[in-house]
C-alpha positions in Angstrom: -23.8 7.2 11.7 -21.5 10.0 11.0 -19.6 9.9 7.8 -17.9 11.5 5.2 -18.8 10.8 0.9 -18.6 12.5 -1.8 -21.3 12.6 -4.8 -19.1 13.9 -7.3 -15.4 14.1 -8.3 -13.0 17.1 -7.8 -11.0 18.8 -4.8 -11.3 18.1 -1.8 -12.5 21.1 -0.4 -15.3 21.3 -2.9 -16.7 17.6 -3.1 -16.4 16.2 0.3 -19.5 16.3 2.8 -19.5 15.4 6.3 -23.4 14.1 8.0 -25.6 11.8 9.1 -26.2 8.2 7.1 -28.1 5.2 8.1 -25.9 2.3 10.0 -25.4 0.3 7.4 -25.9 -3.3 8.4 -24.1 -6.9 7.2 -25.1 -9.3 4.6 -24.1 -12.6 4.3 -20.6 -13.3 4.6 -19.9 -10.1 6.0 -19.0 -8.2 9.2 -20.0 -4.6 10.6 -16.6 -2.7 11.9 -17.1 0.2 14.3 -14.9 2.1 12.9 -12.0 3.6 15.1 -9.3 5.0 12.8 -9.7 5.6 8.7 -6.3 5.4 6.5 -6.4 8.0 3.5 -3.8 6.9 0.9 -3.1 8.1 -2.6 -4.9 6.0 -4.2 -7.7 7.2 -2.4 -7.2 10.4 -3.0 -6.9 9.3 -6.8 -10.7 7.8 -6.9 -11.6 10.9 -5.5 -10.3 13.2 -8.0 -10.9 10.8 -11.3 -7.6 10.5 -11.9 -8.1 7.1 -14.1 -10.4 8.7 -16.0 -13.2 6.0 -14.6 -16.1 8.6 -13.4 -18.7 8.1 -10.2 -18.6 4.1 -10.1 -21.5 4.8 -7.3 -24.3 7.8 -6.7 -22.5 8.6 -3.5 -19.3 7.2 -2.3 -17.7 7.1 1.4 -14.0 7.1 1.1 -11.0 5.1 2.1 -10.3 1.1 1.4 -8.5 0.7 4.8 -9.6 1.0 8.3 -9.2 -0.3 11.9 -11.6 -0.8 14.9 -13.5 -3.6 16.0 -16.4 -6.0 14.5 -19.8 -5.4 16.2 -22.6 -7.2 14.3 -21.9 -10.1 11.7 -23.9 -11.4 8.7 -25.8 -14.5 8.0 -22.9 -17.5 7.7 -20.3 -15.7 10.2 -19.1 -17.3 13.1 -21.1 -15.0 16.2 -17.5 -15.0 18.2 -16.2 -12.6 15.7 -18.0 -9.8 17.2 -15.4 -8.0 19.6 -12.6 -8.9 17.5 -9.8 -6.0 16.8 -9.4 -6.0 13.6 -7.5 -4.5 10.6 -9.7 -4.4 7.2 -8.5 -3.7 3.5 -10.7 -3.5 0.2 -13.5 -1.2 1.9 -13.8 0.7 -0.9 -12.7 -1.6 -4.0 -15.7 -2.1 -5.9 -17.7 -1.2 -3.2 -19.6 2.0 -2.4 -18.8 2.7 1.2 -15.2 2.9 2.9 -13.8 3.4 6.1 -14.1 7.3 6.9 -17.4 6.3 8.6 -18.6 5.4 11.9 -18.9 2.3 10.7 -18.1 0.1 7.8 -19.3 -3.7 6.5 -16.8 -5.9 4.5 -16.7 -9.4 3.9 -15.6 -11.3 6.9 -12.3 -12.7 4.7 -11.4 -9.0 4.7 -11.3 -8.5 8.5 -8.5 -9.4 10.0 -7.6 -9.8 13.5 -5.0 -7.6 15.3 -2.4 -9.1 17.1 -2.2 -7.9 20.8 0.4 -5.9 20.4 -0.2 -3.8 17.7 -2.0 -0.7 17.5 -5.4 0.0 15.7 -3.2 2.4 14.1 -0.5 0.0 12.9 -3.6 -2.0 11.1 -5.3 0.8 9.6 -2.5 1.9 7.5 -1.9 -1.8 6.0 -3.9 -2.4 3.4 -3.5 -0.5 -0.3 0.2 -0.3 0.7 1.1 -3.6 2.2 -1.0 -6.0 0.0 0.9 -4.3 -2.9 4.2 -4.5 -1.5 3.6 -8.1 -1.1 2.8 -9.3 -4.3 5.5 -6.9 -5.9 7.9 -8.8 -3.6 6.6 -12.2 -4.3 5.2 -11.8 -7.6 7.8 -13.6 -9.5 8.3 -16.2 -7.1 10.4 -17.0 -4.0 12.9 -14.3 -3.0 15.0 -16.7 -0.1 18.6 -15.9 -1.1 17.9 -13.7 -3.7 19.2 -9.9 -3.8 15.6 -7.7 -4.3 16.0 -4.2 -4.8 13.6 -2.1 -3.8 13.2 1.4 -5.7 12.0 4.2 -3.6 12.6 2.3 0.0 11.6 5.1 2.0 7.9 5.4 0.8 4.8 3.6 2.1 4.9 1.0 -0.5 8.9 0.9 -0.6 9.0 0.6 3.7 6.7 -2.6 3.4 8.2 -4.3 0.7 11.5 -4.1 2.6 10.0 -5.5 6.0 8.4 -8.1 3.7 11.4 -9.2 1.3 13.7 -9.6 4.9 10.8 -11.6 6.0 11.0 -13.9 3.0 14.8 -14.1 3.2 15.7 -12.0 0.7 18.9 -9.6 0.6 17.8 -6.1 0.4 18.6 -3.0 -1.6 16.9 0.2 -1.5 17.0 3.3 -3.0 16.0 6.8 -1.8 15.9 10.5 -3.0 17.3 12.4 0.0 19.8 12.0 2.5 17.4 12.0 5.0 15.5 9.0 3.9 18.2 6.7 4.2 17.5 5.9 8.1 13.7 6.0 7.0 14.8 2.7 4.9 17.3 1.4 7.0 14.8 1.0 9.9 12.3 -0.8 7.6 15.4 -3.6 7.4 17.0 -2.7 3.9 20.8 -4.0 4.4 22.5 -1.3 2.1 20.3 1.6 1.0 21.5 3.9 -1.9 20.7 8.0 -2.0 19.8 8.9 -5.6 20.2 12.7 -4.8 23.1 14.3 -7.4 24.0 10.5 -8.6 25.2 9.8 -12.3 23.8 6.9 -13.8 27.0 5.2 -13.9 27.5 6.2 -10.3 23.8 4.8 -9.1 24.5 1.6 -10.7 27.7 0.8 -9.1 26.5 1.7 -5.8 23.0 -0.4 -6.1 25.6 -3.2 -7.3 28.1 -2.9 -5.0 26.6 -5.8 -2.8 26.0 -7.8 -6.0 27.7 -8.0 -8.3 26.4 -10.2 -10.0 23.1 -8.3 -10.6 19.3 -8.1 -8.7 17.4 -10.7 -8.8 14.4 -8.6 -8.6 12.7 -5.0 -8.8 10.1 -3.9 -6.7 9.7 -0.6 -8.9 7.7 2.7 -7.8 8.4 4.5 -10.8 8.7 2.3 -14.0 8.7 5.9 -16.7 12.0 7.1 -14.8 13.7 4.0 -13.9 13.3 1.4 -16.2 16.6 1.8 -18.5 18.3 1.7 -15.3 16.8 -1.3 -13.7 17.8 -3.1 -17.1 21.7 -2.9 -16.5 20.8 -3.9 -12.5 19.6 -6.8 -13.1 21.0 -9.8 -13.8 19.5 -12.7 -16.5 16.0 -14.0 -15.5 15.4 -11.5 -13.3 12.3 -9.8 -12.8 10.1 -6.6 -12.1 7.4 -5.9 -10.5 6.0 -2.1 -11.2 2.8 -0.7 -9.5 3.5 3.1 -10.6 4.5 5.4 -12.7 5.4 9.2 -12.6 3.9 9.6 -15.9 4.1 8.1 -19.3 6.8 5.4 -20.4 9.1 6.8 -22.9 11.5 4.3 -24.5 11.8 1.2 -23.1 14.5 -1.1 -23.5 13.2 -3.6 -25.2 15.9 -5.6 -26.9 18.3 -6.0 -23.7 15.5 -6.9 -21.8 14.5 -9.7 -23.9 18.1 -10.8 -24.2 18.0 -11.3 -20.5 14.8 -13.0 -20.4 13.7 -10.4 -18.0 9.8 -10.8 -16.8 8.0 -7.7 -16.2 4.6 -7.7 -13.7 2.4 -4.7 -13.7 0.5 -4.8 -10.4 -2.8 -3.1 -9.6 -3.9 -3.5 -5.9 -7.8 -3.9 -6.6 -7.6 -6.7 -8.9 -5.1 -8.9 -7.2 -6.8 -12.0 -6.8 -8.4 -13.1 -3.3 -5.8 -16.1 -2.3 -2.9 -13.6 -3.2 -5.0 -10.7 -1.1 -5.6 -13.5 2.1 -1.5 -14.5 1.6 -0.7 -11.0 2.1 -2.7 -9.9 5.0 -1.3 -13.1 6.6 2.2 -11.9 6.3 1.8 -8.4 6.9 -0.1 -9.6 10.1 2.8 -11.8 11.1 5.3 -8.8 10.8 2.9 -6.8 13.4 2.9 -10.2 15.6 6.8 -10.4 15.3 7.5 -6.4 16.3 7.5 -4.7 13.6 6.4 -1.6 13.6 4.6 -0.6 10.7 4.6 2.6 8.6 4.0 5.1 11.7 1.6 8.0 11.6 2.7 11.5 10.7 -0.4 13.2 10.5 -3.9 12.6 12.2 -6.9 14.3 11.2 -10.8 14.4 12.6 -13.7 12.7 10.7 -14.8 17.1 10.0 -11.0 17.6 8.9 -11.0 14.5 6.1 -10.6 17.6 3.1 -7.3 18.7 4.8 -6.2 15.1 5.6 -6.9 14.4 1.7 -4.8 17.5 0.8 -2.0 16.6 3.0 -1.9 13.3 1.1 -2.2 14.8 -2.4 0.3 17.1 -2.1 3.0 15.4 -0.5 3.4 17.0 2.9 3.5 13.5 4.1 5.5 10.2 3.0 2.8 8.2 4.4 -0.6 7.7 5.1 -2.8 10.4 6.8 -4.8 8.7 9.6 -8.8 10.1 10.3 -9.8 9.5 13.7 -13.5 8.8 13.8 
């Protein structure tokens, strides 16, 4: 098969390789995708350049957790009538060798999961690291029905699906952006009153995120917990929550003392280690959005299998808001 891997960490141009591999085949529990479109996300593009600090956790590694296409060979223990199933797949690469930007790709059958007619290949493909994370920082901390959620950075991959999925649980949303010209971005993903941070005073951004409640957020689903956390203190109101899955850097002071006084909980989310019933929960949602019409993050830049070093820089340096998509 054709694919794309990397046998050591660094930029782009300089570490990825594009060949020939063998077709890898299932084991048990496990289903072979033919591979039709390949979802480069930043985390992705994180693994790649090392920036954890966790080295090579293989000799060679193929690229990308999530994928779409459709299931041609299954493993020992999975049903036969899988194979020509559409389907969307997450986890390709989490703690596994070889990911999606490849012909084709095996994951465990759990892992695969069937398109809805109406959505696209491309709709499923960008899912995975971005959804599944948006999930569990919306439902982290418990139901949202009736509850205000406010969503910090509304416009971005994570921040779009967090939106679509608090409306879907019932919740009242708030989002913030940074420009002007994200504020439609999070209005179509369904946030009710979206708040531009551009120029804004503190006192200023706090009256506006509370001008639908007043009595304080309920919850926090927060994309940048060094810059925002003093703020999303006087948001929200006692017992609530928030649920952080980045950071633009390191945490300086946190508020420590009003956050206990309002029994505040605080949930730091990492998208490989989430466990498998809350992984199966979210695809099931996320699937039920596409089902219901919604339309997903979009595609603002597609990219060849040969061109997966430009798609990877596109990602890294921000040309982008979403995912790049490779077409293999």
């Amino acid at each position: 098969m054709k694919a794309a891997w990397y046998e050591r960490q660094g930029p782009a141009a300089d570490v990825l390789v594009v060949g020939q591999m063998p077709d890898p085949e299932p084991g048990p529990g496990e289903v072979r995708i033919r591979t039709r479109v390949s979802a480069v996300h930043p985390g992705d593009v994180k693994k790649r350049q090392d920036s954890f600090g966790v080295g090579m956790p293989f000799p060679r590694v193929i690229p990308h957790s999530d994928g779409a296409g459709t299931i041609d060979r299954v493993g020992a223990g999975v049903a036969a009538t899988r194979v020509g199933e559409r389907v969307w797949c997450f986890g390709a690469q989490s703690y596994r060798a070889f990911g999606t930007a490849a012909e084709y790709v095996v994951v465990p059958s759990s892992q695969a999961i069937v398109l809805p007619d109406r959505a696209t290949l491309e709709q499923g493909a960008c899912l995975g690291i971005p959804g599944i994370t948006a999930d569990r920082a919306v439902h982290v901390a418990g139901p949202v029905r009736d509850r205000v959620v406010l969503v910090q950075g509304g416009a971005g991959a994570v921040g779009r699906c967090a939106v679509a999925l608090a409306r879907q649980a019932g919740a009242s949303v708030v989002a913030t952006v940074r420009a002007p010209s994200d504020v439609a971005v999070a209005q179509r993903a369904g946030a009710q009153h979206v708040v531009c941070t551009e120029g804004l005073a503190v006192d200023d951004l706090v009256a506006r995120v509370l001008a639908p409640a007043p009595d304080g957020v309920d919850h926090i689903v927060e994309v940048a917990f060094d810059a925002n956390v003093a703020v999303d203190e006087l948001l929200l109101r006692q017992g609530g929550s928030i649920a952080t899955y980045a950071t633009g850097g390191t945490p300086g002071p946190i508020p420590f003392w009003p956050l206990v006084f309002k029994n505040v909980g605080v949930f730091f989310l990492g998208s490989d280690d989430f466990s498998a019933p809350a992984k199966a929960a979210a695809a099931a949602r996320l699937t039920e959005l596409l089902a219901a019409g919604w339309a997903g993050l979009g595609v603002e830049a597609s990219f060849a299998l040969d061109e997966v070093a430009a798609a990877h820089a596109a990602v890294e340096t921000r040309r982008i808001a979403g995912p790049a998509l490779l077409r293999v």
